[in-house]
Each structure stands twice: as structure tokens, then as C-alpha cells.
FIPAVO-570119 format. One record per atom (N, C-alpha, C): residue number from 1; residue in three letters; atom name; x, y, z. Coordinates in steps of 0.02 Angstrom, whole numbers. Layout:
! FIPAVO-570119
(r NUM,'Ala','CA',(X,Y,Z));
...
! end
This chain:
! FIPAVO-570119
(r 1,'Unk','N',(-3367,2699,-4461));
(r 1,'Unk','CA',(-3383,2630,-4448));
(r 1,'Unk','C',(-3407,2625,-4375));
(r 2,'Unk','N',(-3445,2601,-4369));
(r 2,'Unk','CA',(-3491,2591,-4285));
(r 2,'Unk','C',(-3440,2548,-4255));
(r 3,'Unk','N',(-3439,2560,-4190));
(r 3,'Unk','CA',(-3396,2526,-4128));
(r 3,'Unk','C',(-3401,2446,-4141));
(r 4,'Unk','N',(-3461,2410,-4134));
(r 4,'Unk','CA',(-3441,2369,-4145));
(r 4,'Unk','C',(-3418,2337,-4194));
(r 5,'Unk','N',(-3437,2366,-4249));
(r 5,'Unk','CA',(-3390,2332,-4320));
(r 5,'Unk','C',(-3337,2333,-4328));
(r 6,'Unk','N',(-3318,2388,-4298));
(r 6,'Unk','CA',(-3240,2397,-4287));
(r 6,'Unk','C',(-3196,2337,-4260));
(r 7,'Unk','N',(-3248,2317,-4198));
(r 7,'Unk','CA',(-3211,2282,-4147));
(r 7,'Unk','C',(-3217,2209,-4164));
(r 8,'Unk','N',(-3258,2172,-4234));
(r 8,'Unk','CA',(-3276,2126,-4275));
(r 8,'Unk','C',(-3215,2111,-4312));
(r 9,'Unk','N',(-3202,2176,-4334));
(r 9,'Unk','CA',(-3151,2191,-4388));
(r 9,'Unk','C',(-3081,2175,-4360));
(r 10,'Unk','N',(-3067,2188,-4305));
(r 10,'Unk','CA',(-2998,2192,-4277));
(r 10,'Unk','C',(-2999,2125,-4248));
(r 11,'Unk','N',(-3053,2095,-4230));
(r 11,'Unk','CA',(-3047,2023,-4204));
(r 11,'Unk','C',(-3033,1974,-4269));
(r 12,'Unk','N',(-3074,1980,-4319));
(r 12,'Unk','CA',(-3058,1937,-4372));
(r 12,'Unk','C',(-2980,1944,-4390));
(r 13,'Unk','N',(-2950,2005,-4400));
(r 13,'Unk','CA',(-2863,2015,-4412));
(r 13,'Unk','C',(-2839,1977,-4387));
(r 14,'Unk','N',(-2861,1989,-4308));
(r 14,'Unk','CA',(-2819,1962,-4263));
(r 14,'Unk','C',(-2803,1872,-4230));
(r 15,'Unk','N',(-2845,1856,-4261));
(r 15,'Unk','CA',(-2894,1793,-4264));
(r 15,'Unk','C',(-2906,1742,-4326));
(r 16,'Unk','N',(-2907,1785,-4363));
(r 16,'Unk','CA',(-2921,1738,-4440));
(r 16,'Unk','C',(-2975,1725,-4440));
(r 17,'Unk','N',(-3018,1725,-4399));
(r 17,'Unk','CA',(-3079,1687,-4398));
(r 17,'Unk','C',(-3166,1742,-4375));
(r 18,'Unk','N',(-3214,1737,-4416));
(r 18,'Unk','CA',(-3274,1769,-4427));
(r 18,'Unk','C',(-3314,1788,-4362));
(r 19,'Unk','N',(-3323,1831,-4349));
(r 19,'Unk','CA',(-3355,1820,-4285));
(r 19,'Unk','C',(-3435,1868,-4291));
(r 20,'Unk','N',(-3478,1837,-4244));
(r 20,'Unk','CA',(-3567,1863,-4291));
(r 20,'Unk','C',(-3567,1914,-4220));
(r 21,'Unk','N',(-3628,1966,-4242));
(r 21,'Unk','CA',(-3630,1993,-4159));
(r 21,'Unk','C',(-3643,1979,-4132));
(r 22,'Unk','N',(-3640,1982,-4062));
(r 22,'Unk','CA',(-3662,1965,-4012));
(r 22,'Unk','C',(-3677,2010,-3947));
(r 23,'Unk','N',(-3709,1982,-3893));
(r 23,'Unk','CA',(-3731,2047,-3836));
(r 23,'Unk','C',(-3718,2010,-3765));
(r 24,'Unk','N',(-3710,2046,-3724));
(r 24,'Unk','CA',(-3722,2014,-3641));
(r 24,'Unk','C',(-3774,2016,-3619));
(r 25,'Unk','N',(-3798,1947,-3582));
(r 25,'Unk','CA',(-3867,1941,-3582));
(r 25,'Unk','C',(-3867,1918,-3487));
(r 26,'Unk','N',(-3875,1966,-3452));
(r 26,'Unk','CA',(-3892,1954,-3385));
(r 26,'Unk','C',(-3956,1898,-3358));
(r 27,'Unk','N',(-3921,1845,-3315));
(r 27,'Unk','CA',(-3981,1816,-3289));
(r 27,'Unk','C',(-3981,1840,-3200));
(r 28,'Unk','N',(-4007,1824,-3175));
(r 28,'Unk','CA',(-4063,1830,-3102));
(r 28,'Unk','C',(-4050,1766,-3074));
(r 29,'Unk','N',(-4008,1716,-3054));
(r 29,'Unk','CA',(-4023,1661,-3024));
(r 29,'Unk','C',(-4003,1633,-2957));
(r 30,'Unk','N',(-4063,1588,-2923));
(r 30,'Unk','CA',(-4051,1592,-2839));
(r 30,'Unk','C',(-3979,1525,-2843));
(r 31,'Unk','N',(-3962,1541,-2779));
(r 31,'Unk','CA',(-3923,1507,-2768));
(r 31,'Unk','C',(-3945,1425,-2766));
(r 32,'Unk','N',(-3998,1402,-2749));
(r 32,'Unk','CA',(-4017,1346,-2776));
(r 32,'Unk','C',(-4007,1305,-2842));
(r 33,'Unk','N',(-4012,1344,-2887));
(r 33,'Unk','CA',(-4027,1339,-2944));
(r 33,'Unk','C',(-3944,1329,-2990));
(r 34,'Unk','N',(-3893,1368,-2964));
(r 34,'Unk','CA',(-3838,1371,-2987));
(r 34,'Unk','C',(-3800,1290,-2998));
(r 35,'Unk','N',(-3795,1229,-2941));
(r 35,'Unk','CA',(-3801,1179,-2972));
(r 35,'Unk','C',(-3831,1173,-3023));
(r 36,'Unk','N',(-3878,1157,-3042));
(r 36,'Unk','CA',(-3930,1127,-3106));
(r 36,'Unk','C',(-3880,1153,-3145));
(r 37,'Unk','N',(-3874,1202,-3164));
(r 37,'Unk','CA',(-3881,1269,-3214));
(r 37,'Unk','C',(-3794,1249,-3208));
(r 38,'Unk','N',(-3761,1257,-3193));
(r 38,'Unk','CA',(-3687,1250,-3201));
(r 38,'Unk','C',(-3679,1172,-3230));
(r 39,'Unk','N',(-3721,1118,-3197));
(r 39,'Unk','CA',(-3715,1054,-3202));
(r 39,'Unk','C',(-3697,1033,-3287));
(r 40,'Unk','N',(-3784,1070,-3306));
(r 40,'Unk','CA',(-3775,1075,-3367));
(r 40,'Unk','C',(-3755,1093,-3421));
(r 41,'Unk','N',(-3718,1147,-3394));
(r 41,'Unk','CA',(-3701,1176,-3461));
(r 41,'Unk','C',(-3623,1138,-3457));
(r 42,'Unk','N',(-3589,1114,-3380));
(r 42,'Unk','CA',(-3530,1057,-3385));
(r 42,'Unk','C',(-3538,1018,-3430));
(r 43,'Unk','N',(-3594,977,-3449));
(r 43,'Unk','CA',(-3602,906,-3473));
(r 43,'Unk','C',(-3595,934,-3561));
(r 44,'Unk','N',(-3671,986,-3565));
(r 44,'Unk','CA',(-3663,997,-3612));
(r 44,'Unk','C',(-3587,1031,-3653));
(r 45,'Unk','N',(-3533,1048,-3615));
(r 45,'Unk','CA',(-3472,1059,-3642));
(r 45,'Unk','C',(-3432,968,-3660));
(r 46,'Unk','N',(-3442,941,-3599));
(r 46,'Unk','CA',(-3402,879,-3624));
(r 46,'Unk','C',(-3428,860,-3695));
(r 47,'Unk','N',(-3497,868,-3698));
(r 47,'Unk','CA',(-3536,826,-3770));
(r 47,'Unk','C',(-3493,855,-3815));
(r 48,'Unk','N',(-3488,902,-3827));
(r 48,'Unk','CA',(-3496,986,-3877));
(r 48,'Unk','C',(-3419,976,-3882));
(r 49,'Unk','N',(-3380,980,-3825));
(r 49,'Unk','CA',(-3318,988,-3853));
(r 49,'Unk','C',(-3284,1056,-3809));
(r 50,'Unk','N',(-3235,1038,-3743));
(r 50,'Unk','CA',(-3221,1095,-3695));
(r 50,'Unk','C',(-3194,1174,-3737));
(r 51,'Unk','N',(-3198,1172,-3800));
(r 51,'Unk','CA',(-3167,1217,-3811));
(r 51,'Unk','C',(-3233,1258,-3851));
(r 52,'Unk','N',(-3303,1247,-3833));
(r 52,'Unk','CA',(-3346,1287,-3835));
(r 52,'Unk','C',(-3359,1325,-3799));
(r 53,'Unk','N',(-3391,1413,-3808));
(r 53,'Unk','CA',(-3407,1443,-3744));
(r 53,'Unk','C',(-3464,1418,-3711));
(r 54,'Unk','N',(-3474,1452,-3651));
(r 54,'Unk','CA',(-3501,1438,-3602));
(r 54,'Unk','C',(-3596,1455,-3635));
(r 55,'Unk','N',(-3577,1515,-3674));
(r 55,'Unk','CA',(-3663,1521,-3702));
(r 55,'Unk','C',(-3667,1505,-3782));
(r 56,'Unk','N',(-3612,1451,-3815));
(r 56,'Unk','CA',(-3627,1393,-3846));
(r 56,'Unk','C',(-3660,1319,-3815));
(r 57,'Unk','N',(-3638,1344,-3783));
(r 57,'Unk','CA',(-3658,1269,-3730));
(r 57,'Unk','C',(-3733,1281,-3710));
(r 58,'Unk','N',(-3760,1343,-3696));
(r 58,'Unk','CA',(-3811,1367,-3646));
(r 58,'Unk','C',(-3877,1343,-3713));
(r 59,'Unk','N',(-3840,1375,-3783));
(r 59,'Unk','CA',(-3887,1377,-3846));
(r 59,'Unk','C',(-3902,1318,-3856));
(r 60,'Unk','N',(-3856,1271,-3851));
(r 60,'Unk','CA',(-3873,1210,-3897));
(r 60,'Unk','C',(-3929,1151,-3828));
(r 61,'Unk','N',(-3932,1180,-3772));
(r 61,'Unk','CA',(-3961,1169,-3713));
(r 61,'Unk','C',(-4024,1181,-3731));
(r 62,'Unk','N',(-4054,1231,-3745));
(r 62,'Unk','CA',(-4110,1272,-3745));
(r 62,'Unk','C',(-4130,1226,-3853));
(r 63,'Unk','N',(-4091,1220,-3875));
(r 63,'Unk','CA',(-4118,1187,-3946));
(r 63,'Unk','C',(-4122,1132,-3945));
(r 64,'Unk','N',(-4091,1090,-3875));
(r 64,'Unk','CA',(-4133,1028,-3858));
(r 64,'Unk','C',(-4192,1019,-3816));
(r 65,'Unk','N',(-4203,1077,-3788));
(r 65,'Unk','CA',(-4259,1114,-3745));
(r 65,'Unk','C',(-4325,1097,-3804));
(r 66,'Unk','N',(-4300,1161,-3858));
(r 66,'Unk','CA',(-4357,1165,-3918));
(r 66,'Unk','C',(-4370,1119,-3934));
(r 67,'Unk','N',(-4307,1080,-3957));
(r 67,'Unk','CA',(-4345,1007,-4001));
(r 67,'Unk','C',(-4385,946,-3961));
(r 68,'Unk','N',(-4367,950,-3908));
(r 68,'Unk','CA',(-4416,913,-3860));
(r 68,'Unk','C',(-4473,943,-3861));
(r 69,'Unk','N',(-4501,995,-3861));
(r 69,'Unk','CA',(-4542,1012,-3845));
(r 69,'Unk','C',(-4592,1029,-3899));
(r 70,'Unk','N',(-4540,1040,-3968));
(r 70,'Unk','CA',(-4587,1043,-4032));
(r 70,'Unk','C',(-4620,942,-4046));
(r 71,'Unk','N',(-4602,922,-4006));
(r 71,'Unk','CA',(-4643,856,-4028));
(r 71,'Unk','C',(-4705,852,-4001));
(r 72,'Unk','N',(-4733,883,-3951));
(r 72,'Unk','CA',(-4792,879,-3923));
(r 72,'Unk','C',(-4834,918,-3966));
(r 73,'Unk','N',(-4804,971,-3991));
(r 73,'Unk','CA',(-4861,1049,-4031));
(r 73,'Unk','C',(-4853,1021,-4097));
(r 74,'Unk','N',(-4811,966,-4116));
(r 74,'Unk','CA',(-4804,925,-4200));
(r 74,'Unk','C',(-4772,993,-4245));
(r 75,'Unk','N',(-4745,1026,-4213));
(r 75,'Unk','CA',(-4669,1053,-4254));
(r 75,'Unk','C',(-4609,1004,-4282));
(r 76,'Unk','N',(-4625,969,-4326));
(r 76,'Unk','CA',(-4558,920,-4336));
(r 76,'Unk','C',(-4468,958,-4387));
(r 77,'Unk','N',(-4517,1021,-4384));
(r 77,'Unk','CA',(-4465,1055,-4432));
(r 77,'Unk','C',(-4392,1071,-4388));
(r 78,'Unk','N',(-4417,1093,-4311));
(r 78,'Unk','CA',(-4390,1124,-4255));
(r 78,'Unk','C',(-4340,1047,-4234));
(r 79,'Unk','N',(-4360,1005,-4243));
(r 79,'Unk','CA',(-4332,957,-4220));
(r 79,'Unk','C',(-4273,920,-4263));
(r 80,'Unk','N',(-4296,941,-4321));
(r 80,'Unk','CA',(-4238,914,-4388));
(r 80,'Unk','C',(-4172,962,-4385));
(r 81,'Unk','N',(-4194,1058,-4379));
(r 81,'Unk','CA',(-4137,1086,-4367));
(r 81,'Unk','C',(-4110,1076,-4329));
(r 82,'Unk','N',(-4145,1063,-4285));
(r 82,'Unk','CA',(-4106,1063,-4201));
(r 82,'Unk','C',(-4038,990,-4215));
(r 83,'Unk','N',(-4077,943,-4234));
(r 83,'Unk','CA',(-4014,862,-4239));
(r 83,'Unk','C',(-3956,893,-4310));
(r 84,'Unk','N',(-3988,908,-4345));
(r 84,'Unk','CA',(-3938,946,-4389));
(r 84,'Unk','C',(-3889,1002,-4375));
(r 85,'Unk','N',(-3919,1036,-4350));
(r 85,'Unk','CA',(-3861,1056,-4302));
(r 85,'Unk','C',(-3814,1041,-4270));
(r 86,'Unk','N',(-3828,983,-4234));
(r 86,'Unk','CA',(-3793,967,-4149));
(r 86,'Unk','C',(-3736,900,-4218));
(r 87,'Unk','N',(-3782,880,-4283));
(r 87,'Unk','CA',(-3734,833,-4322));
(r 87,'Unk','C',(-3681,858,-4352));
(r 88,'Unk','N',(-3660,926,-4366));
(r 88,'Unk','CA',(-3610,947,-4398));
(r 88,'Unk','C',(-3557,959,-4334));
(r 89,'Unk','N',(-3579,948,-4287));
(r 89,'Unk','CA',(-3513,938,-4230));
(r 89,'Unk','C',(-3495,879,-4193));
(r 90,'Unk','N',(-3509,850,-4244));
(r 90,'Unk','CA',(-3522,757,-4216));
(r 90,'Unk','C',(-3438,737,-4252));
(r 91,'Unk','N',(-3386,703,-4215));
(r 91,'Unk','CA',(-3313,699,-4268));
(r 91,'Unk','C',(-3351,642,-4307));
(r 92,'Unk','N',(-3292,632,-4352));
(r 92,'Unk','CA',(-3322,601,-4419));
(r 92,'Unk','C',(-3330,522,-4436));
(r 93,'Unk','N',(-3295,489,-4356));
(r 93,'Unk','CA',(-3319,415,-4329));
(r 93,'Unk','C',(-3392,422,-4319));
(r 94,'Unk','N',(-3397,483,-4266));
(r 94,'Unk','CA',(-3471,452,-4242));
(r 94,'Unk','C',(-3528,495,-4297));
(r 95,'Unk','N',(-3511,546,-4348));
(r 95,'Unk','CA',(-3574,541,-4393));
(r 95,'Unk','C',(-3571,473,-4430));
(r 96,'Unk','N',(-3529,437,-4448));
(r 96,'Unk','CA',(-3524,373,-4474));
(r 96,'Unk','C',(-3560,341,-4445));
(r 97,'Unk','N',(-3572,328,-4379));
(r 97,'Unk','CA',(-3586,281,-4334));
(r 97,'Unk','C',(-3644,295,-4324));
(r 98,'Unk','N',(-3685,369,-4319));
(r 98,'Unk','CA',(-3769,398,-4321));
(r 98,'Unk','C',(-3767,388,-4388));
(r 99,'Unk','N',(-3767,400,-4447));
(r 99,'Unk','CA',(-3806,371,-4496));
(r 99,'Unk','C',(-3794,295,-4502));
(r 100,'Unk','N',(-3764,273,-4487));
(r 100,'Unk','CA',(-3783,197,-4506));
(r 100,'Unk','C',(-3814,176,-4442));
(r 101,'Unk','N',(-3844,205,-4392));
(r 101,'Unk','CA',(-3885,175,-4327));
(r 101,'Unk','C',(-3939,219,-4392));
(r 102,'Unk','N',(-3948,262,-4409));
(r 102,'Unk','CA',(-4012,298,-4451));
(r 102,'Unk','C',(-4027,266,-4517));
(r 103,'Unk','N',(-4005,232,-4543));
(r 103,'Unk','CA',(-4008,197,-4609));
(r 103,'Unk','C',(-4050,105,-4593));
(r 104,'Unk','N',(-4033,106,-4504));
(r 104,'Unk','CA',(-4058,42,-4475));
(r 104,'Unk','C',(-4127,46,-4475));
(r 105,'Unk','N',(-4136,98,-4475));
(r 105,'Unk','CA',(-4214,112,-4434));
(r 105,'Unk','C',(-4274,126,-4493));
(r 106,'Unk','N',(-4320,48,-4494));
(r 106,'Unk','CA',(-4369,58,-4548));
(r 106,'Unk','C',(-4409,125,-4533));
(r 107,'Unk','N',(-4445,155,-4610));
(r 107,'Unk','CA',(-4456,187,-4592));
(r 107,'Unk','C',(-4566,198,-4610));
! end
């Protein structure tokens, strides 16, 4: 069995819970920049929920990145996963509360 499956394997035991692979991904950044970049991925944890990691937080950053940006190139597909996404971590007041603000809106 390869190293990391192993180490998949012993986390799920240990854990109960599925875990996908994953890698360390080095960034380069000036000290300038470390506000912004910390700022956000703070906020984006309050949204999300503090008990996300730090490059859950970074992802769902960068898929509001995409979906902004698939509206200019008329990707609307990029933009539906992206809110579908970010809606299955919405608690179950406020998906109540986004579909019925979405059910308002002629269409």
C-alpha cells in the first residue's frame, strides 16, 4: 500500500471521518501583502465557520474569485457551482432565508 494511503487509512480509523488527498503548496509572499492575504482568509473563516482550515478558506476565496470573473467571459456554469457550493454550508435558517430572498426575484 503506498505511504500515503496508508496514512488516509489510519486517519479515517482514527477519525471516523474520509479524508481526499491532498499536497503542500508553497507560496512566495512580500511582507506587504501578508495583511490582505491573512485579512482574508480571517473573514472568509468567520463566513465559513472557524472550524475550517486555513486552505478551505483560501479555496472557497479563489471560487469566489472564479465566479466573479466567469461573468464577464459568460461562463454561468462556473458561477452556479461556485453558489452551490458555498449553499450546502449555509445552517439551515439561512438556506431558508436565501431561497425565499431567491423565489422573490422575478425571473
Amino acid at each position: 500500500m503506498p505511504v500515503k494511503e496508508f496514512q488516509r487509512e489510519v486517519e479515517k480509523e482514527l477519525t471516523g471521518r474520509e479524508t481526499e488527498p491532498w499536497e503542500i503548496i508553497y507560496f512566495k509572499f512580500y511582507q506587504s501583502q501578508l495583511p490582505v492575504i491573512e485579512q482574508a482568509i480571517e473573514t472568509a473563516a468567520l463566513m465559513l465557520g472557524s472550524d475550517k482550515s486555513r486552505g478551505y478558506c483560501l479555496e472557497m476565496i479563489c471560487a469566489d474569485f472564479l465566479a466573479g470573473a466567469s461573468l464577464d467571459h459568460g461562463n454561468p456554469d462556473l458561477l452556479l457551482d461556485s453558489i452551490s457550493h458555498l449553499f450546502k454550508f449555509l445552517p439551515g435558517e439561512q438556506r431558508q432565508s436565501f431561497v425565499g430572498q431567491i423565489s422573490q426575484i422575478p425571473s
